[in-house]
C-alpha positions as CSV (number, residue, x, y, z in Angstrom):
1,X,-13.2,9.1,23.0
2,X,-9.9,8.5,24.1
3,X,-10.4,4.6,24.2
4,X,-11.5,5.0,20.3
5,X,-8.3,6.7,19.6
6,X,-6.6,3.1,21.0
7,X,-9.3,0.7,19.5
8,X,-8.2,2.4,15.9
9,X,-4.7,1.6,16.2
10,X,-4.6,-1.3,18.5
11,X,-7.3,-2.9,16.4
12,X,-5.1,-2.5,12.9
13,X,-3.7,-6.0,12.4
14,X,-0.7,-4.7,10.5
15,X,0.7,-3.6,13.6
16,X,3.2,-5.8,15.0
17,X,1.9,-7.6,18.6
18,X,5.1,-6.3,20.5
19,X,4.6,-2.7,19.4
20,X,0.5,-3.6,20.1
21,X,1.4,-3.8,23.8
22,X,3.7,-1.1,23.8
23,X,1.2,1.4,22.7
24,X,-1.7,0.0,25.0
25,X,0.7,0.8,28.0
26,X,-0.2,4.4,27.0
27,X,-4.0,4.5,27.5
28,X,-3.9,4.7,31.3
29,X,-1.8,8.6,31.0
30,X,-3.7,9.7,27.7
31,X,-6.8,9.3,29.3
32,X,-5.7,10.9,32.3
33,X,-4.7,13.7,30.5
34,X,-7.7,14.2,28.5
35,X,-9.8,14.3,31.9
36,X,-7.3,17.2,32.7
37,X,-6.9,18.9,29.8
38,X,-9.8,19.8,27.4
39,X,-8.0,20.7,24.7
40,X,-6.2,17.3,24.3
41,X,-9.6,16.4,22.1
42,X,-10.2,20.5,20.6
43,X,-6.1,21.0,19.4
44,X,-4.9,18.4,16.7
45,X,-1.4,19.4,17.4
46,X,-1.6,18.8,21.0
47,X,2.2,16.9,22.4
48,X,0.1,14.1,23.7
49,X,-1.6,13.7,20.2
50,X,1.0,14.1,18.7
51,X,3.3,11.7,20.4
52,X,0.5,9.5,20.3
53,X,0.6,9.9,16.2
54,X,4.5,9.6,15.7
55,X,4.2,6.6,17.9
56,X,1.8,4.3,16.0
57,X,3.4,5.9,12.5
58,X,6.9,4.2,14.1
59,X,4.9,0.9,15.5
60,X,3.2,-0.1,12.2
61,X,6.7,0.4,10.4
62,X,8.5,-1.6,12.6
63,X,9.7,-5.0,11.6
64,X,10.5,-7.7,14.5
65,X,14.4,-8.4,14.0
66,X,14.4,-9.9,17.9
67,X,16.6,-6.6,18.6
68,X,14.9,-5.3,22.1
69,X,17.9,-3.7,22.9
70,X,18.1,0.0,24.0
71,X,18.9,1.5,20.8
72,X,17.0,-0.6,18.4
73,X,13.7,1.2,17.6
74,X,11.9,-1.3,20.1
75,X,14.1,-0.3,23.4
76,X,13.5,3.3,22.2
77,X,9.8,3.5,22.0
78,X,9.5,1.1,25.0
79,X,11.7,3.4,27.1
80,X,9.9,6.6,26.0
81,X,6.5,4.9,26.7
82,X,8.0,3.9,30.5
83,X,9.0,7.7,30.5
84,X,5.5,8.6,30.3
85,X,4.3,6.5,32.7
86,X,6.4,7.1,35.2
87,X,6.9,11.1,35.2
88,X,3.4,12.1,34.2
89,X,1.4,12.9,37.2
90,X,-0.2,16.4,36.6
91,X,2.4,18.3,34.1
92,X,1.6,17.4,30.6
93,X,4.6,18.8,29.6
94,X,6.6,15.4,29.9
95,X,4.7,14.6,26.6
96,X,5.9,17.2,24.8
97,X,9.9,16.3,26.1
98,X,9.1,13.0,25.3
99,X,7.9,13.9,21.7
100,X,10.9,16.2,20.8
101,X,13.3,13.5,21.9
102,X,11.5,11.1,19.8
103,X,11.2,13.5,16.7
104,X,15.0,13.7,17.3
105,X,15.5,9.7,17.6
106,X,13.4,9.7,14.2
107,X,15.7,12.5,13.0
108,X,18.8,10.8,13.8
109,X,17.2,7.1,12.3
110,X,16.9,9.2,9.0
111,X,20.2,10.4,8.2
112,X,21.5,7.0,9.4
113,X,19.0,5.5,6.8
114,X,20.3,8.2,4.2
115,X,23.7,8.0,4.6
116,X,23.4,4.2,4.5
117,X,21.8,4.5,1.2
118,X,24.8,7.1,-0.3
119,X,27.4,5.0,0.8
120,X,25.5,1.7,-1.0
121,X,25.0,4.2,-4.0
122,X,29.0,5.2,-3.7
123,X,29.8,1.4,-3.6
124,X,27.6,0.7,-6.5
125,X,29.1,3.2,-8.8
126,X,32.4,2.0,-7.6
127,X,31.9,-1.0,-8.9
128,X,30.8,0.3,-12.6
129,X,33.6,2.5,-12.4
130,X,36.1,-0.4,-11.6
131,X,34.2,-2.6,-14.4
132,X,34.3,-0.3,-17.2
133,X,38.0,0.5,-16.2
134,X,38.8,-3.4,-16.5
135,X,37.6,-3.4,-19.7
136,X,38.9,-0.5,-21.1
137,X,42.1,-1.7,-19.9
138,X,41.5,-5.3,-21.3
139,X,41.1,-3.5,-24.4
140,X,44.2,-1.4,-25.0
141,X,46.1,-4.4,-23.6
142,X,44.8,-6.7,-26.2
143,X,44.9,-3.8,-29.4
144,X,48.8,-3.4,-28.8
145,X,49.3,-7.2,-28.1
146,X,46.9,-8.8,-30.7
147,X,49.1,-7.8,-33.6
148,X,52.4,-8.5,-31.9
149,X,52.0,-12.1,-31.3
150,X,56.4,-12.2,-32.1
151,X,57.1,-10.7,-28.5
152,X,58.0,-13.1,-26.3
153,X,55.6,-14.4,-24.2
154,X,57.1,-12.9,-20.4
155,X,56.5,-9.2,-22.1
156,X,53.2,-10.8,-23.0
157,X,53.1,-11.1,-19.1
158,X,54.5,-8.5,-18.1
159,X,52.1,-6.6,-19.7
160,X,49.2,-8.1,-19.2
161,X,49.8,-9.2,-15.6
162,X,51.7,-6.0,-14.3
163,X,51.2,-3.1,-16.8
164,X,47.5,-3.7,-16.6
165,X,47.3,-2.9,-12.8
166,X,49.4,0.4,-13.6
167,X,47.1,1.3,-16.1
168,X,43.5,0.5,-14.3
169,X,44.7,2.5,-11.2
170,X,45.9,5.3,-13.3
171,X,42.6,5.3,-15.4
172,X,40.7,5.3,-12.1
173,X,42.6,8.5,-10.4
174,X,43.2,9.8,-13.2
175,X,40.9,9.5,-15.8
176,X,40.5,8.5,-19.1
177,X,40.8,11.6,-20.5
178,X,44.4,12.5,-18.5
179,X,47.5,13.1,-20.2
180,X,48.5,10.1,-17.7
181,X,46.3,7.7,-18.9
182,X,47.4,8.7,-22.4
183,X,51.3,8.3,-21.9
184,X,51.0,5.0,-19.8
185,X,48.7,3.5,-23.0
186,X,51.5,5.0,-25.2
187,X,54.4,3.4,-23.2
């Protein structure tokens, strides 16, 4: 039985061939443990199953980016799998300690992953923010100038080089709806 559990997951061709041999390395202590302890098979929450589970979920997600180091996902399960097979002998526990750290690896993947994605959300609003500003800005710029083509062309400049960086930044801290944004338009 415990050989069918492997054929199911080392048979799945989606799985990548380095993670394949990483999670054959584990038939050798599963069985052994399911010789010693019956309700490996009876208890679907059992460690070993369970490790067993979070493993293959994590081996047929992976994607080979040649990083084997320690702390890429490939040096993590690799070095949980070694930790099996070297400190199981007769406690069983060891795949339960190994299965809470690598809950807590996934754990710690996650809010990587999440906070990742906030900051590429932050930057992408930043950006909207900044282009919206530029126009707005481009726009009172060129309402006060467009009917004042007398001035002389260096206040032409001057605003539209210099004054315009005064009023995106105050338009960005401030708002559009400040009473600073309002007096630098009016000035």
């Amino acid at each position: 039985t415990v050989s069918m559990l492997f054929d199911f997951v080392l048979e799945e061709k989606s799985l990548p061939d380095a993670m394949r041999v990483q999670m054959a390395r584990l038939q050798v202590p599963m069985l052994k443990l399911a010789l010693m302890d019956p309700s490996f098979f009876r208890q679907a929450g059992h460690p070993a199953r369970q490790l067993l589970n979070r493993l293959a979920r994590l081996a047929f997600t992976w994607t080979d980016d040649g990083d084997r180091s320690e702390s890429s996902l490939y040096g993590r399960v690799e070095s949980l799998i070694s930790r099996v097979l070297m400190e199981f002998q007769e406690d069983p526990g060891v795949f339960d300690a190994v299965g809470r750290e690598l809950s807590e690896f996934m754990e710690r993947e996650l809010q990587g992953a999440r906070m990742a994605e906030e900051r590429t959300r932050q930057v992408s609003q930043g950006k909207e923010q900044l282009l919206i500003a530029r126009r707005r800005v481009d726009q009172e710029i060129h309402s006060r100038l467009a009917p004042r083509r007398q001035l002389p062309e260096v206040v032409q400049a001057l605003l539209r080089d210099g004054w315009k960086d005064v009023l995106l930044l105050t338009y960005l801290r401030q708002g559009p709806d400040s009473a600073h944004w309002r007096e630098a338009v009016e000035l």
